[in-house]
TORDO-158181 format. One record per residue (C-alpha): residue in one letter; x, y, z; residue number from 1. Coordinates in nm, 3 decimals. Example, Ala and Ser with C-alpha at 12.3 -4.5 7.8 and 13.67 -1.06 7.14 Angstrom:
% TORDO-158181
   type         X         Y         Z   seq
      a     1.230    -0.450     0.780     1
      s     1.367    -0.106     0.714     2
END
This chain:
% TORDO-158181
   type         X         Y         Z   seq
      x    -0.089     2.349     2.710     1
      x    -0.441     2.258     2.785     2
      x    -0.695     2.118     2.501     3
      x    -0.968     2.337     2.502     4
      x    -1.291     2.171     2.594     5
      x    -1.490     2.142     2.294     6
      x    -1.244     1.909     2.098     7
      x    -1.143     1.684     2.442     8
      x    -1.378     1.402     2.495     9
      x    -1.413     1.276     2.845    10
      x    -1.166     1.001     2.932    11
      x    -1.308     0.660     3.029    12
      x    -1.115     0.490     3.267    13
      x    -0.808     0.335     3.201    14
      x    -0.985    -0.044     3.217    15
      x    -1.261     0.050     2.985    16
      x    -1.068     0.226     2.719    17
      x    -1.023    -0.083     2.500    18
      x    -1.430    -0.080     2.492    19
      x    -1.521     0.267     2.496    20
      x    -1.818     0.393     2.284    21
      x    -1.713     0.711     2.089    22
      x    -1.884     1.010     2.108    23
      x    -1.738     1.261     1.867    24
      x    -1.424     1.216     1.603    25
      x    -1.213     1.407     1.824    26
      x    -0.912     1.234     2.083    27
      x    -0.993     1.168     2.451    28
      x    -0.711     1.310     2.690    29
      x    -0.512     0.986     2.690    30
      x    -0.494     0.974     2.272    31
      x    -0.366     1.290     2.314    32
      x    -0.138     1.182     2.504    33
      x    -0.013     0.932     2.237    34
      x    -0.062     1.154     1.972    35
      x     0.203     1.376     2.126    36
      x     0.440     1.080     2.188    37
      x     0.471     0.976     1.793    38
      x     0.454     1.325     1.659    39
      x     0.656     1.619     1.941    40
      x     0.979     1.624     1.987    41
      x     1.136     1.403     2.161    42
      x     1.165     1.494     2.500    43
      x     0.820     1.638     2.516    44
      x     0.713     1.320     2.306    45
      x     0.921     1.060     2.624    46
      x     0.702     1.296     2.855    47
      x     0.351     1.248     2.729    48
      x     0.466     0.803     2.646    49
      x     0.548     0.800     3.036    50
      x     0.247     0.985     3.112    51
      x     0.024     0.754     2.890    52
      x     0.164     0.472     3.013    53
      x     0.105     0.557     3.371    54
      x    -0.272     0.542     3.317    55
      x    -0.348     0.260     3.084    56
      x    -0.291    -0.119     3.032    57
      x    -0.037    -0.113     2.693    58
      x    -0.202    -0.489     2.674    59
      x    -0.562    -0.386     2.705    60
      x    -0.555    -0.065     2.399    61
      x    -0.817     0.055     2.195    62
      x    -0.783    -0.026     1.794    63
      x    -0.731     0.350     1.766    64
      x    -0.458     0.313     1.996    65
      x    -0.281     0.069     1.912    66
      x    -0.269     0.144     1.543    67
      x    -0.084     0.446     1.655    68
      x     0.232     0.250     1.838    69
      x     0.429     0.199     1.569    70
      x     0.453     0.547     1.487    71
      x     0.525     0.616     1.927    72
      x     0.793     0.353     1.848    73
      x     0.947     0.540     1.537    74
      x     0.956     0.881     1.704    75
      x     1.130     0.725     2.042    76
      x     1.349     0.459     1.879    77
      x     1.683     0.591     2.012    78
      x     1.576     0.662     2.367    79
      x     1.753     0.330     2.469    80
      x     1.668     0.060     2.668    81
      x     1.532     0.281     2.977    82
      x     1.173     0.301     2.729    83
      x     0.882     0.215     2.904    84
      x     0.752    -0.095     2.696    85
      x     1.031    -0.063     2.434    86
      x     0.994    -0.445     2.330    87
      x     0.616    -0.398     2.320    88
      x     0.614    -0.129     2.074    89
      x     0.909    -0.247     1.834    90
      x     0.709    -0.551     1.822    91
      x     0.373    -0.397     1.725    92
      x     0.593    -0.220     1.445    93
      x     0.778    -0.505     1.336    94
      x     0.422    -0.653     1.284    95
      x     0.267    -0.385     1.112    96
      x     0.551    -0.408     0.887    97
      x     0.496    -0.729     0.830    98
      x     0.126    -0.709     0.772    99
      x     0.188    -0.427     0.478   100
      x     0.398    -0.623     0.311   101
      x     0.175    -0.890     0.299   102
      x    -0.109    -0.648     0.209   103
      x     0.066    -0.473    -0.051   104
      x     0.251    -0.813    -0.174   105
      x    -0.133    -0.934    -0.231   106
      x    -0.295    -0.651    -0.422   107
      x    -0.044    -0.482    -0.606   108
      x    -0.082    -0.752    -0.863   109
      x    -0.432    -0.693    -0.925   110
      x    -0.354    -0.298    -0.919   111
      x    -0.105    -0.326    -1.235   112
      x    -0.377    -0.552    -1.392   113
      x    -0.556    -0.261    -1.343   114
      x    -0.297    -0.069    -1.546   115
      x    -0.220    -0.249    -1.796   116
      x    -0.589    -0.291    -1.897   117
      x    -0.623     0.136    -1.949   118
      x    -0.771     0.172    -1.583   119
      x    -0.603     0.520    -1.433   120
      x    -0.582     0.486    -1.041   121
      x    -0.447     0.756    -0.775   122
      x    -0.340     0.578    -0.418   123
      x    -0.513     0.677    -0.126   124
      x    -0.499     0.682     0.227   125
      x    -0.264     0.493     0.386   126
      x    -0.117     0.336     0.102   127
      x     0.008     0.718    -0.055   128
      x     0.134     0.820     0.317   129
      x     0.329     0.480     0.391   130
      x     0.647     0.641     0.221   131
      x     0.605     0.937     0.484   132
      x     0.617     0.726     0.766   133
      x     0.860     0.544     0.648   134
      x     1.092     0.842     0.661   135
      x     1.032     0.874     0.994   136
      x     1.170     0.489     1.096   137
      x     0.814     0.415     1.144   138
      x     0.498     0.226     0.905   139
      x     0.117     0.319     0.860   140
      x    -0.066     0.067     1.025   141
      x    -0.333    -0.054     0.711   142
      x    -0.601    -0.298     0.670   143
      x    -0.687    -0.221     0.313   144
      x    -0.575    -0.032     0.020   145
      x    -0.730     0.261    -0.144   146
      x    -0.751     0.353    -0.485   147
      x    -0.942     0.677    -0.689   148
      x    -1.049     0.575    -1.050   149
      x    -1.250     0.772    -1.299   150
      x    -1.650     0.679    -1.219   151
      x    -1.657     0.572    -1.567   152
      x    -1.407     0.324    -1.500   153
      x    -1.632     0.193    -1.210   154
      x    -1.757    -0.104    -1.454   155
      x    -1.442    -0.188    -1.653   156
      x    -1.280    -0.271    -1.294   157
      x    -1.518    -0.459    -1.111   158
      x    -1.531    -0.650    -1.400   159
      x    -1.143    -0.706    -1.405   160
      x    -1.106    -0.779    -1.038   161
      x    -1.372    -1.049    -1.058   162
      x    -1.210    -1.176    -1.318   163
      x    -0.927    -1.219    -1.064   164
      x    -1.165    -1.372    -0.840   165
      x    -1.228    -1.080    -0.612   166
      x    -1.569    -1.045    -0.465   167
      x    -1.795    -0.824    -0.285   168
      x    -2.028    -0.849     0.044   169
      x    -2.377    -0.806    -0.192   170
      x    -2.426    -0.939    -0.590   171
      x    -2.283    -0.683    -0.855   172
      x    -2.525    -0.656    -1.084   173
      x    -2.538    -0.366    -1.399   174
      x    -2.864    -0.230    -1.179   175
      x    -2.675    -0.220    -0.885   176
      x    -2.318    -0.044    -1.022   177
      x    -2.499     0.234    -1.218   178
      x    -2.699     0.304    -0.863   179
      x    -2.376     0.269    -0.695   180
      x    -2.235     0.563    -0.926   181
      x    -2.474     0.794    -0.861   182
      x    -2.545     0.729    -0.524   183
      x    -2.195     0.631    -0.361   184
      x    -1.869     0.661    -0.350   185
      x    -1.714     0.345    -0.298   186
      x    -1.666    -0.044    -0.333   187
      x    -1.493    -0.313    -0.130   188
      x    -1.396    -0.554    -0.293   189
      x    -1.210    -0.859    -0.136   190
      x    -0.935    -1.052    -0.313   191
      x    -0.894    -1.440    -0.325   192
      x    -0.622    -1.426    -0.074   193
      x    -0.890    -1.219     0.118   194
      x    -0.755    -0.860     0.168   195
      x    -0.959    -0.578     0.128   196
      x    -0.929    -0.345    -0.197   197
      x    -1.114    -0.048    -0.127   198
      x    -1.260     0.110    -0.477   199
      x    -1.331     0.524    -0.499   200
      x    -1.444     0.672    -0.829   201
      x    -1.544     1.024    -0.645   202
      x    -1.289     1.149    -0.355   203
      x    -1.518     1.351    -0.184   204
      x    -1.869     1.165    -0.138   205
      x    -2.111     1.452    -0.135   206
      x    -1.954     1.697    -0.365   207
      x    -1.935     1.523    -0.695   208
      x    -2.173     1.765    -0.878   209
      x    -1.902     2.028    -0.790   210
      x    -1.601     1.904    -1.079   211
      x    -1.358     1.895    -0.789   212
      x    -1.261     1.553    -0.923   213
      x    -1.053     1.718    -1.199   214
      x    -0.835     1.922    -0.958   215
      x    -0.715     1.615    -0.806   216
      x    -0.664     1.402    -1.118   217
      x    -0.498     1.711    -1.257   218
      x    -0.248     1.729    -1.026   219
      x    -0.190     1.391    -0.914   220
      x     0.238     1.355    -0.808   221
      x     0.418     1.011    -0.869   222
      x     0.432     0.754    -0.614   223
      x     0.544     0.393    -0.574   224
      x     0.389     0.123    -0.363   225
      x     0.660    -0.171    -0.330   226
      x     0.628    -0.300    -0.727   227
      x     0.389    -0.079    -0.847   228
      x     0.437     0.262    -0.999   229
      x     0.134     0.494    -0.950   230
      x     0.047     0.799    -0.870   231
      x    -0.130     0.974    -0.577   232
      x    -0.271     1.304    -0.457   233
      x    -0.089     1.621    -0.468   234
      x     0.024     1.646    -0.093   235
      x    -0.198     1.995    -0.043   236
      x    -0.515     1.804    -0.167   237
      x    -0.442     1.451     0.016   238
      x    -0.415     1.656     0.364   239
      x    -0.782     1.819     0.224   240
      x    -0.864     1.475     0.218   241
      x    -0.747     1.334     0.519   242
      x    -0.944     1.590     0.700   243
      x    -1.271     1.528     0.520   244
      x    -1.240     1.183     0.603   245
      x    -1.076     1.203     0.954   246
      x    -1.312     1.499     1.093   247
      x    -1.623     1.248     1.097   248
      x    -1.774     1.030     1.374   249
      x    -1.628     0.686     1.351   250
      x    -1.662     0.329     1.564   251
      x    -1.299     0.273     1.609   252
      x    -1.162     0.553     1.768   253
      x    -0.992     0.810     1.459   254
      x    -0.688     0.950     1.607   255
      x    -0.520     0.830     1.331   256
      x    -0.595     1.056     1.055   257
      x    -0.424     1.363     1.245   258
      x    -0.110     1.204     1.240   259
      x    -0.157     1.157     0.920   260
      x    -0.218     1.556     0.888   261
      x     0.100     1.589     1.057   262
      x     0.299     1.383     0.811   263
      x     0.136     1.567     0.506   264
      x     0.224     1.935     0.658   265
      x     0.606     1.822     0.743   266
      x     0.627     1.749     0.318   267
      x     0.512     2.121     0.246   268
      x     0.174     2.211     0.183   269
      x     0.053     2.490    -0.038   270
      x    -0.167     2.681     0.194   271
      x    -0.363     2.910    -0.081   272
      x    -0.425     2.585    -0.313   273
      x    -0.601     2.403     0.068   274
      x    -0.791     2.687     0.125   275
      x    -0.931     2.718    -0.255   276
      x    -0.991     2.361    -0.300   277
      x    -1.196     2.387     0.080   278
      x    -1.374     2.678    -0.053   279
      x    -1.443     2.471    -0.399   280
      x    -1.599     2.245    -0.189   281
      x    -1.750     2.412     0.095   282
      x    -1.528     2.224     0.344   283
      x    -1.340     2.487     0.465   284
      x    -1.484     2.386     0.870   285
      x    -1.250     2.073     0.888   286
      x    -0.989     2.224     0.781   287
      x    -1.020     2.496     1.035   288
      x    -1.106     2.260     1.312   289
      x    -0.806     1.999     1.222   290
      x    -0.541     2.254     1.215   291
      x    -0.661     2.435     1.537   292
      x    -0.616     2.122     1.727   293
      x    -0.295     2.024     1.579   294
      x    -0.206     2.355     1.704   295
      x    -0.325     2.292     2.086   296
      x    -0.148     1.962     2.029   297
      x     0.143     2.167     2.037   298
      x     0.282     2.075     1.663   299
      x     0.426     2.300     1.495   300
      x     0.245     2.487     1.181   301
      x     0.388     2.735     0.939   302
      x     0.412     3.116     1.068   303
      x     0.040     3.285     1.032   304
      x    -0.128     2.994     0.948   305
      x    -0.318     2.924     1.267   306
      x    -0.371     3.312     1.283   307
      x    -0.532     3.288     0.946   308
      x    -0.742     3.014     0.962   309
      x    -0.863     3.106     1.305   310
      x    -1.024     3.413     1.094   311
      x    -1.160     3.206     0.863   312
      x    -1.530     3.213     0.828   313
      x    -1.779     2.932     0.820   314
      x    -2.130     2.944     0.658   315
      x    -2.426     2.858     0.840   316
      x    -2.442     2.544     0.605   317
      x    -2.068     2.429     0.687   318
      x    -2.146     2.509     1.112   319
      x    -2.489     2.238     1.060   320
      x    -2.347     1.985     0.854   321
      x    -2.005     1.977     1.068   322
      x    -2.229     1.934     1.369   323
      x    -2.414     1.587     1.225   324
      x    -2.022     1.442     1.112   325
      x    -1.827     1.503     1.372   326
      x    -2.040     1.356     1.652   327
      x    -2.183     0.982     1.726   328
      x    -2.509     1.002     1.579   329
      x    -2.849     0.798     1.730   330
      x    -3.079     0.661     1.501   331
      x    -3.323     0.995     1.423   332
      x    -2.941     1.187     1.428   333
      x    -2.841     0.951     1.160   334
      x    -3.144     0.970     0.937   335
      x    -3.128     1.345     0.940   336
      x    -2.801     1.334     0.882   337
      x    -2.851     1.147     0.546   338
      x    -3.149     1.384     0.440   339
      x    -2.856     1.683     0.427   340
      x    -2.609     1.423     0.241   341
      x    -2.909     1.381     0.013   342
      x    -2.968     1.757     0.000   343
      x    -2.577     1.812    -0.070   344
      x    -2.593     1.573    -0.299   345
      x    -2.894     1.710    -0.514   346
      x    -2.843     2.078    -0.431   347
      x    -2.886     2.211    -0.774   348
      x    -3.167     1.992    -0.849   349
      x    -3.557     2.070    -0.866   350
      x    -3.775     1.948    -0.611   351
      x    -3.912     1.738    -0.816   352
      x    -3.608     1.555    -0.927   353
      x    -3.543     1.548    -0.536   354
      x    -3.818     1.328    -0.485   355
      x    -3.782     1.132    -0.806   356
      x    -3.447     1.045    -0.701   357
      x    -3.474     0.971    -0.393   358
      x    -3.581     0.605    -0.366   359
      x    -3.312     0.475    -0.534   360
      x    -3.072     0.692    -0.333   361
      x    -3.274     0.533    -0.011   362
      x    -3.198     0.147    -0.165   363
      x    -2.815     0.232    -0.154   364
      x    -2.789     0.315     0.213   365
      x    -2.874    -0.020     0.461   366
      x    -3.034     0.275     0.772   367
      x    -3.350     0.296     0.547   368
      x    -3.458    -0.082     0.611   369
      x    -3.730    -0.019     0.870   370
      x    -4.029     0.176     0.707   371
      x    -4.010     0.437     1.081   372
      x    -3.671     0.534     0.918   373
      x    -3.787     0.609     0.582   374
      x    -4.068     0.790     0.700   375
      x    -3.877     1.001     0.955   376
      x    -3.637     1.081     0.634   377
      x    -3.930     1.216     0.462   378
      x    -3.995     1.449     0.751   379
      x    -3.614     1.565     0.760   380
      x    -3.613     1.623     0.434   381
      x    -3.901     1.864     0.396   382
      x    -3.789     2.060     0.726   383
      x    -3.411     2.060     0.579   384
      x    -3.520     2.129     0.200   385
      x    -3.725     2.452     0.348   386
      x    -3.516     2.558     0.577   387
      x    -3.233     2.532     0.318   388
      x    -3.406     2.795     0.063   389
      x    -3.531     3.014     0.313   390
      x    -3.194     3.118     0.514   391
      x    -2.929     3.237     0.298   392
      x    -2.572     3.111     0.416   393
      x    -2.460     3.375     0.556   394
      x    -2.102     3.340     0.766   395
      x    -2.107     3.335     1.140   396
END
């Protein structure tokens, strides 16, 4: 089946793939290719791994690609011997493993500190979805872990981890956390043994205001990560997650997160609950967009839900804002992308609380260093605020 055109970039050539510049969040025709080889089944999946490995160096892959060969190697692990680089992709497994366990052997400690001291976390990411994968003879390639705590929490744990002797790229001061609450959405810390602990207090960045957060806490399903006992997302909300996060414009190539999607829909998602907690947030154009490619991808998805969701209708707000995340944004792109963050932010807020806030939103976010930027923000953000209250969001 061919990918339609909008959600295909262009394929570099099979030398400059390790080094290619993304343009949008969506797979290039070879990642589909190795999508489809870790997630079909298998004799489509031994089709599209011959095919991908007819056009590229295995030695010479993109980070995006090569986090995805363990999971190639899970889905194809009793094809035999006859496997086009069968030692090459056990061994990138066996070393994922290996690199998890170290990871999770590191920061799980600091995680039941966490516990023990009254701080409630949820898992995130890949550290909730490495059970899933493992069900499927494969791991989730990770370089961090992620964790959701209450915002105010925020304090109580950065002052535990650096207690454990975990730091951070910048000083923590008071100043700086009570900006960081209002104005992000999370914290990396790194440990003494120098992994990465990756520190949420809001889920969604830009829809805070909205109390979505107590849907997800609410709900929250057991989980264990080696040691630890914890919990994580309900399924239906961590695939609404994955897709917020996935559908954006990213350096290293994010082909990832939809095989992530895939493992979250093969555990049983509750489609109604998705499609109210979109609506809650006004995110229902990820969604949409993630489960009509999985769709061309040829998985498989429930009975009517493609046909549903293909009905679905976006606002004019959801159609602009998808159009700043989802591609690789320039300089000018990325400082009007912020003013409609800042807008999202803010959106029940006067105008003058707009502008009071706003400077210590612009000290949170590195782009507004150069005085051109801050000006051209400005600019943005009087077109966007008055173009904002004069169109109503009607659906298209």
């Amino acid at each position: 089946m061919t990918l339609p055109a909008d959600f295909l970039e262009k394929t570099s050539s099979p030398e400059a793939l390790r080094h290619e510049v993304r343009q949008t969040c969506w797979p290039n025709e070879l990642e589909v290719l190795l999508l489809r080889a870790g997630l079909c089944e298998v004799p489509q999946a031994l089709v599209a791994w011959n095919d991908f490995c007819g056009q590229v160096d295995i030695e010479n892959l993109s980070e995006g690609c090569y986090r995805l060969l363990p999971l190639v190697a899970g889905n194809l692990q009793n094809c035999g011997q006859s496997l086009q680089h069968r030692d090459r992709i056990f061994g990138v497994l066996r070393h994922a493993w290996a690199k998890n366990q170290r990871l999770f052997g590191n920061l799980t400690p600091l995680l039941q500190t966490l516990q023990k001291s009254g701080v409630e976390i949820l898992l995130l990411k890949g550290a909730a979805l490495d059970t899933f994968y493992r069900q499927q003879g494969s791991v989730r390639a990770m370089a961090d872990i992620d964790i959701l705590i209450h915002p105010q929490d925020l304090i109580k744990t950065v002052e535990i981890l650096q207690g454990l002797n975990c730091t951070s790229n910048t000083p923590i001061t008071p100043d700086r956390l009570f900006q960081l609450i209002h104005f992000r959405h999370e914290l990396t810390l790194k440990s003494a043994t120098g992994m990465d602990l990756d520190i949420h207090w809001y889920l969604v960045a830009d829809a805070r205001h909205m109390e979505a957060e107590d849907y997800f806490w609410r709900d929250a399903v057991p989980c264990s990560l080696g040691a630890l006992s914890a919990r994580t997302l309900h399924p239906t909300d961590q695939l609404l997650h994955t897709c917020l996060h996935g559908s954006q414009w990213n350096e290293i190539s994010p082909v990832r997160w939809l095989a992530d999607a895939v493992m979250l829909i093969r555990q049983g998602i509750d489609w109604n609950r998705l499609e109210e907690q979109a609506r809650r947030l006004e995110r229902l154009s990820p969604i949409r967009e993630t489960l009509l490619f999985l769709d061309h991808l040829e998985i498989h998805l429930p009975p009517g839900v493609i046909d549903h969701w293909s009905k679905v209708q976006i606002t004019n707000f959801e159609k602009v804002e998808g159009s700043y995340r989802t591609r690789r944004p320039n300089s000018r792109e990325r400082t009007k992308q912020l003013a409609w963050t800042y807008l999202r932010l803010n959106r029940n807020r006067s105008f003058g609380e707009l502008l009071y806030r706003m400077p210590a939103y612009m000290r949170q976010v590195h782009h507004f260093r150069a005085y051109s930027r801050c000006m051209t923000f400005l600019i943005y953000f009087f077109l966007l605020f008055l173009d904002k209250n004069a169109r109503s969001p009607s659906a298209v």
